[in-house]
C-alpha positions, 0 to 999 in steps of 0.5 A: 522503576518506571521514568516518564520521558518528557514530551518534549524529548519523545517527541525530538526521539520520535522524529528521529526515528522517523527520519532515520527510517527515511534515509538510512543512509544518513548519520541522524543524531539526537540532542547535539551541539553544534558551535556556530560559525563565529566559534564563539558559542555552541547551539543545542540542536533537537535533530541533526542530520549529516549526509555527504556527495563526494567530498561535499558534507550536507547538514539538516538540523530539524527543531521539535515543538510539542506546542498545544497551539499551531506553530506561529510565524516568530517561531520562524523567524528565530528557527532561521536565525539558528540555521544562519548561526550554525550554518546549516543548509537546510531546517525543518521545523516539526509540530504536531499541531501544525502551523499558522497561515503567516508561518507556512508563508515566511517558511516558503520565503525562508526554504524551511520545511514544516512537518507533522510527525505521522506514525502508528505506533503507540505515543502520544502523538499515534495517528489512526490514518486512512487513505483514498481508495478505489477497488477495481473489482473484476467478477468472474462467472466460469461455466464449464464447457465439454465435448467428446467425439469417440465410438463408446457409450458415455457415462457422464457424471452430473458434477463433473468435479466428482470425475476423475481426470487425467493427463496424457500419461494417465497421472491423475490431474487436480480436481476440475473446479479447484483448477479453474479457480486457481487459473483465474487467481493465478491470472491465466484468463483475461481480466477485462470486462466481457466474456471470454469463452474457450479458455483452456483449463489444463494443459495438454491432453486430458483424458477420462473414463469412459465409464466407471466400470471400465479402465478405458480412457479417452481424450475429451475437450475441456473448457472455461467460458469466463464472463468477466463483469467490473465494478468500482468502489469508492472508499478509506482504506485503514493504514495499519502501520506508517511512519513518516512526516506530514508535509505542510508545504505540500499537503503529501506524508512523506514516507518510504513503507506503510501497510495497509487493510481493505476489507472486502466485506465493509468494501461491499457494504459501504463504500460507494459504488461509482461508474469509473475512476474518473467519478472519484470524489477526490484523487485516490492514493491507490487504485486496488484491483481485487478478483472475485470467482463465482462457479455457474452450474 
């Protein structure tokens, strides 16, 4: 049989997901009571977060609203009342719905924090997040440069990636343009915008036959002309996983891991292009740098 958890207790569960991934170094509890200073009474607390410095002990309690309306400024004043009954040292007050303009005030004046839950697993409360992006795309054209010196007659293949080369001691090297690709993925040609000429594309010697009826083989210069162009792109990148909190206070989501997607192609098509990173329309969360190769015959 299938039972339908209350709103209200998957949400006070969710949250303490969320901060247990936040500081898994803490004793998070759900649903505890807590007697108050006096003795007299106990107190039903949704989250409770316990941490301790030495031989000092920390107490959180965080309070859950599954309101359909923002959270208003008495919710405040009687979530303070709760922390002064309990002792605690800090309270967060957490409403997916966010909060009034009076209670993000009287919050501020109180210490309390305001949170939203921001998670992409599936619930009631899943965001679809995005974030600002800027791509730094750096565009490389290679064109191959060779050059030989020696007393044989040469014959020159005309794609010089269907040549066989070798090393000093006639091992058999990868293919030529598989190699230059590599080099430029694997981040062994500058990067910085401009062209960039005689760049080594093995190391050490590399020989070649002088011809394909022949065994002989003799040490040619192999190099990459590298032309480097930069392009910005401005645009949301889709956050497929996260789980943290919004910050009301701030603005910022509070949170220690989140995955993300940039699609090259919808980068290309339609996000904007811009001039530099300081011609973002808004602050990026992250500046992406991706590489693009193109082979020049």
């Amino acid at each position: 049989m299938l039972v339908k958890v209350k709103d209200s207790i998957a949400l006070e569960k969710l949250v303490a997901r969320i901060q247990s991934r936040l500081a898994p170094n803490s004793k998070v509890e759900h649903n505890v009571h807590l007697p108050t200073l006096t003795g007299k009474r106990t107190r039903q607390i949704d989250v409770l977060v316990r941490d301790r410095i030495g031989q000092y002990e920390f107490m959180i309690i965080i309070d859950c609203k599954d309101h359909v309306k923002k959270l208003d400024v008495r919710e405040i004043g009687t979530f303070y009342d709760l922390i002064q009954d309990v002792g605690a040292h800090r309270g967060v007050l957490v409403c997916p719905k966010g909060f009034t303009s009076g209670a993000l005030e009287r919050a501020k004046e109180l210490r309390i924090d305001l949170y939203s839950p921001v998670d992409t697993e599936p619930h009631k409360w899943k965001v679809s997040a995005t974030a600002p992006c800027i791509v730094d795309y750096r565009s490389a054209a290679i064109a191959i440069r060779f050059s030989v010196s020696s007393p044989h007659h040469w014959v020159i293949p005309y794609d010089m990636n269907d040549n066989e080369l070798f090393d000093e001691n006639e091992q058999r090297r990868p293919p030529l343009i598989e190699t230059m690709f590599n080099n430029w993925f694997d981040n062994k040609y500058p990067i910085d915008p401009g062209i960039h000429e005689d760049q080594p594309i093995y190391e050490g010697t590399t020989l070649m036959r002088v011809n394909p009826e022949t065994e002989l083989k003799m040490p040619i210069t192999l190099t990459a002309n590298v032309h480097v162009e930069q392009r910005f792109y401005f645009g949301h990148a889709k956050i497929e996983n996260i789980s943290g909190f919004l910050d009301h206070q701030t603005g910022g989501v509070i949170t220690n891991a989140f995955d993300f997607l940039v699609n090259h192609d919808e980068v290309e098509s339609s996000w904007k292009i811009i001039n530099s990173i300081e011609d973002a329309p808004t602050q990026p969360l992250f500046i992406s740098t991706g590489l693009i190769a193109h082979r020049l015959s």
